[in-house]
C-alpha positions as CSV (number, residue, x, y, z in Angstrom):
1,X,-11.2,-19.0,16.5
2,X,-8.8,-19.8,13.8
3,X,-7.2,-16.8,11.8
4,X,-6.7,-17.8,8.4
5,X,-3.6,-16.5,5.7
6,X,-4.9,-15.8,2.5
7,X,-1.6,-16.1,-0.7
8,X,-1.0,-19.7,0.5
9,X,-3.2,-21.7,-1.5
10,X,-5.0,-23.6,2.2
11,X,-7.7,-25.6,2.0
12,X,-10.2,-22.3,2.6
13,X,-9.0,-20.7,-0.9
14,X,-7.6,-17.6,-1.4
15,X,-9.1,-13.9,-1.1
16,X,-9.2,-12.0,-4.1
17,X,-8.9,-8.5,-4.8
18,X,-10.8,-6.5,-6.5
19,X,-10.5,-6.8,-10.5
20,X,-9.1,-10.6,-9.6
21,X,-6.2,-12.4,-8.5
22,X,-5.2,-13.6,-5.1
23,X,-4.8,-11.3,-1.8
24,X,-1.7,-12.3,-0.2
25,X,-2.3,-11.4,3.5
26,X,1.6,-11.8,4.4
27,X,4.3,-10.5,3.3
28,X,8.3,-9.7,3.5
29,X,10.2,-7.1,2.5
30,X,13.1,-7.6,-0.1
31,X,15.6,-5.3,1.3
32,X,18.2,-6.0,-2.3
33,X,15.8,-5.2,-4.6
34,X,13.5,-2.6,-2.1
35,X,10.2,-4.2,-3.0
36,X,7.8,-6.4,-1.1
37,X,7.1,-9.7,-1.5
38,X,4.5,-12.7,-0.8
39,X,4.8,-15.4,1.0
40,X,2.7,-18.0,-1.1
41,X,3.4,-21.2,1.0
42,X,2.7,-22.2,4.5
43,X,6.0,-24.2,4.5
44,X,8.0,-21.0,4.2
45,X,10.3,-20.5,7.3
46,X,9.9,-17.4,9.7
47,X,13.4,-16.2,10.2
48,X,14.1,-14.4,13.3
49,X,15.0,-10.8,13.2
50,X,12.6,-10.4,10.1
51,X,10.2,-8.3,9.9
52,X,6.8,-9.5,8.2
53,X,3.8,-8.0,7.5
54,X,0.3,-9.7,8.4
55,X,-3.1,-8.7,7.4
56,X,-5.6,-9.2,10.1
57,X,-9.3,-8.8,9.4
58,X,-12.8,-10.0,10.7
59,X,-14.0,-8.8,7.1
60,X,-13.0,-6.5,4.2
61,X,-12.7,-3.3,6.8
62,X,-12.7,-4.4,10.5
63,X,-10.8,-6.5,12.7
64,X,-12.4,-6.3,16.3
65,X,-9.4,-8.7,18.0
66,X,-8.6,-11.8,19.3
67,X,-6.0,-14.1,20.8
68,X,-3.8,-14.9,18.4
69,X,-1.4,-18.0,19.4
70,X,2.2,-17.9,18.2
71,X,3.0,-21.6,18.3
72,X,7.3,-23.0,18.5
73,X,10.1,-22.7,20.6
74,X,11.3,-19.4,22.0
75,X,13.8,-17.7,20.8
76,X,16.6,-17.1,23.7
77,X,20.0,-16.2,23.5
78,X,22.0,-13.9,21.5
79,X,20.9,-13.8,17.5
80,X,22.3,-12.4,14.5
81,X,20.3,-11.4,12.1
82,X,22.5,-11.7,8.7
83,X,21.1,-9.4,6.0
84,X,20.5,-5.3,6.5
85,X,21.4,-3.5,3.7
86,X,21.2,0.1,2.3
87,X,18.1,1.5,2.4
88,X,15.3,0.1,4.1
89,X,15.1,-2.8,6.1
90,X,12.1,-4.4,8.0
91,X,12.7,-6.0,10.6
92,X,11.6,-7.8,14.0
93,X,11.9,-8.2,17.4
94,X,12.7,-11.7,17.7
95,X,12.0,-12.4,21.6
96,X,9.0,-12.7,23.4
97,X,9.9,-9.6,25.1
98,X,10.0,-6.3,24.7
99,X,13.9,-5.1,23.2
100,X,15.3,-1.4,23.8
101,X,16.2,-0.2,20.2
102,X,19.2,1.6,21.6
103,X,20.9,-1.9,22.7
104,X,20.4,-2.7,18.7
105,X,22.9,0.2,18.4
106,X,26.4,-1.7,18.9
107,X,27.1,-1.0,15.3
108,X,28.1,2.5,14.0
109,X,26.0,2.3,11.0
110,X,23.0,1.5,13.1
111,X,20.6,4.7,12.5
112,X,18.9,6.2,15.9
113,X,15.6,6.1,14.9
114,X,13.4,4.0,13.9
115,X,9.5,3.4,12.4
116,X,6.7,1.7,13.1
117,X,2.9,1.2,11.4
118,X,0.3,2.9,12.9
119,X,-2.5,0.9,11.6
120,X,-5.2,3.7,13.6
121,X,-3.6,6.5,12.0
122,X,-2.6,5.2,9.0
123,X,0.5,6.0,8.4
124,X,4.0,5.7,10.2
125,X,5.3,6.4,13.8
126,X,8.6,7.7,13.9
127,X,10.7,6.6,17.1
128,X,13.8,9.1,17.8
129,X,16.3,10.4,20.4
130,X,16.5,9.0,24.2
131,X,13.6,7.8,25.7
132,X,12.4,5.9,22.5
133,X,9.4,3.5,23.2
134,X,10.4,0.0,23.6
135,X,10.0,-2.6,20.7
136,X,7.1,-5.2,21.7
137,X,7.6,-8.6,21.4
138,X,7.3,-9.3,17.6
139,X,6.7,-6.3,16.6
140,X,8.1,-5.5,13.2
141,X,10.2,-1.9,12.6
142,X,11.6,-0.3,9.6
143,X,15.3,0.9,9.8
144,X,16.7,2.9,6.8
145,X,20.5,2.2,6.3
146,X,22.8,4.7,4.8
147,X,26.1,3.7,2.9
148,X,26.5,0.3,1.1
149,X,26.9,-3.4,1.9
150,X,25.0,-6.3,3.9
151,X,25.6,-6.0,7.6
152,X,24.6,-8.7,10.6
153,X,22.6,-6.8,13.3
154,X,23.1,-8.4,16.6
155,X,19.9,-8.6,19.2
156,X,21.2,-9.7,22.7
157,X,19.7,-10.7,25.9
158,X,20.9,-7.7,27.8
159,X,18.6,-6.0,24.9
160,X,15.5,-7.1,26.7
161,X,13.9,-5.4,28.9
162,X,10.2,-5.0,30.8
163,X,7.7,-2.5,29.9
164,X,4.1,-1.9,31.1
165,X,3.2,-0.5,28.1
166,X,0.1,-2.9,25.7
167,X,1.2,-4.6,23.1
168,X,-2.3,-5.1,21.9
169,X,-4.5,-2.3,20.5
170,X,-8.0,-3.3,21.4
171,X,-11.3,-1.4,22.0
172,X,-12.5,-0.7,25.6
173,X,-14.2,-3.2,27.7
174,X,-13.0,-5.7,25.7
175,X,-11.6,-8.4,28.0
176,X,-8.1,-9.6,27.1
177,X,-6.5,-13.1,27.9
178,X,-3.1,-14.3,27.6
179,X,-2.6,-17.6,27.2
180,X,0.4,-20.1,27.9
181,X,1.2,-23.3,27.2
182,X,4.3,-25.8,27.6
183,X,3.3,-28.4,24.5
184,X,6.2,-31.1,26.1
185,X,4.2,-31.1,29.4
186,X,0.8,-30.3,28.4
187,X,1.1,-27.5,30.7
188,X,-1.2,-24.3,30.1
189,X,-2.2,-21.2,32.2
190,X,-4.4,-18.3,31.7
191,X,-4.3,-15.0,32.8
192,X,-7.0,-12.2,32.7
């Protein structure tokens, strides 16, 4: 089933909010001016290392899950993401792994915690000291830089690392599929 983003003006129209305008069901954080903003065009470019926030939803309330396909090539090899700046940053794990936050820490001005939405709860989840849950593959986290000036915040290879932990929040019983496909060879697998 297709998910569909609502702000980008698709053939499906656009969601509106209550008292009238358009729903924008993605957005970016504008870390220079500490405000977010829409994306309103599905030819905007996903840089990685950014952080984005996505509204999923079956209906006004709910969204009961499903497979949701990230489509490109893989990012591999060492990134720099060009662009934190003082105060707070969103940002993303750019592999299709999960990424220890501490290997993110290479940089003196790098804070040692981090947050994360907790969409059940509501509010955020506040990741600090040794031990700190690993970041899941996409997953966007907030970082709050002290002191001025735009930085470049290096993710590396030797940041990945292997977790057993879900990426996926889902109710029980629910089956869950993973699904993986090679688009130059036509190549796909699935595992339950």
């Amino acid at each position: 089933r297709d998910r569909y983003i609502s702000g980008v003006g698709g053939l499906d129209g656009n969601a509106t909010v209550k008292g009238g305008g358009i729903f924008y069901s993605l957005r970016t954080y504008d870390r220079f001016n500490q405000k977010h903003d829409t994306i309103s065009s599905t030819t905007t470019s996903l840089v990685p290392g950014t952080g984005y926030e996505l509204y999923l939803a079956d209906n006004q309330t709910t969204f009961l899950g499903a497979t949701v396909d990230l489509v490109g090539v893989p990012n591999v090899g060492d990134l720099n993401y060009n662009g934190v700046n003082k105060g707070w940053n969103l940002l993303g794990n750019p592999y299709q792994s999960f990424i220890e936050y501490d290997s993110l820490k290479t940089k003196s001005w790098v804070p040692d915690n981090y947050y994360i939405w907790n969409t059940d709860l509501k509010q955020y989840d506040f990741f600090d000291g040794p031990g700190k849950a690993p970041i899941a593959p996409g997953q966007g986290f907030w970082m709050q830089k002290f002191g001025s000036g735009n930085k470049n915040l290096p993710f590396t290879e030797a940041g990945k690392t292997s977790s057993t932990s879900s990426t996926f929040l889902r109710k029980k019983n629910q089956n869950f599929e993973l699904r993986i496909t090679d688009l130059s060879s036509n190549y796909s697998h699935k595992t339950y």
